[in-house]
N, C-alpha and C positions, 0 to 999 in steps of 0.2 A: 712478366706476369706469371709463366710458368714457375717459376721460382721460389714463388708465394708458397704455394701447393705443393713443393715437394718432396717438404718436413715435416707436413700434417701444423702447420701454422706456427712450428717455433717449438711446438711440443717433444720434449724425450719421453725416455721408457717411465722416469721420477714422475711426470707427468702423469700419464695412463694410471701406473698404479696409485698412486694416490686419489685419483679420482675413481677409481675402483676399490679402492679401500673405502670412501667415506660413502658410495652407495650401497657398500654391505653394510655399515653402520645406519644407515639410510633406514633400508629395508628389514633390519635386525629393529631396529624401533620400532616400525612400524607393527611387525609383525608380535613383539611386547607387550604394542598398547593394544591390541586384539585380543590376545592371550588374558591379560588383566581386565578389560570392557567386557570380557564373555562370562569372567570369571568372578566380576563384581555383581554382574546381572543375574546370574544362575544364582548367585547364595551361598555358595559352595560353606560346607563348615569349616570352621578354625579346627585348629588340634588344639585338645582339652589343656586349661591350668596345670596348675601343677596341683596334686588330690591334696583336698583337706582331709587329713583323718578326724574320728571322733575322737573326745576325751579320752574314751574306754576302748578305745583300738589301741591309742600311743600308751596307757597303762601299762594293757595286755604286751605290748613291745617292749616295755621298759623291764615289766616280769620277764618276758621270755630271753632278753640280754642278761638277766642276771643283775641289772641295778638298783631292782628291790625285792626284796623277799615276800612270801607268800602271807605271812599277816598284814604288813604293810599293801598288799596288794588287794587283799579282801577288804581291809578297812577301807582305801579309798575308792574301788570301786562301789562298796555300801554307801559312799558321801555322794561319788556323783550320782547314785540310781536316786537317792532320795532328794536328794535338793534338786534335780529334774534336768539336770546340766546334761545328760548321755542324750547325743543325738542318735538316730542309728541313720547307717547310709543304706 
């Protein structure tokens, strides 16, 4: 009978650790879905999209790259002011 008891039931060190590994696994989820439940419940905000620019921002960009020149530049900006397309942000 003593005999039983004198291995710890048959258990090696592969033993312990692995049973010590999957209760930090364990505990590491648990601790997760706490993190996330606190985190759903508060509301917390997302980080922003990616920015819509307006028509007349990506113009003004396209002038200030040099891929159109300054009448071309005047002129379409005069089409978006009038046909009502310029949002401003």
């Amino acid at each position: 009978m003593s005999d039983m008891f004198d291995h710890y039931n048959g258990w090696g060190w592969g033993d312990w650790f692995a049973m010590s590994l999957m209760m930090l696994l364990v505990w590491g989820a648990v601790a997760a879905a706490v993190v996330w439940a606190v985190r759903a419940v508060r509301g917390e905000p997302r980080p922003p999209g990616p920015r819509q620019d307006s028509a007349e921002q990506v113009l003004a960009q396209r002038y200030a790259r040099g891929e159109i020149d300054e009448d071309e530049y005047r002129r379409r900006s005069e089409v978006l002011r009038t046909s009502g397309r310029v949002t401003r942000s």
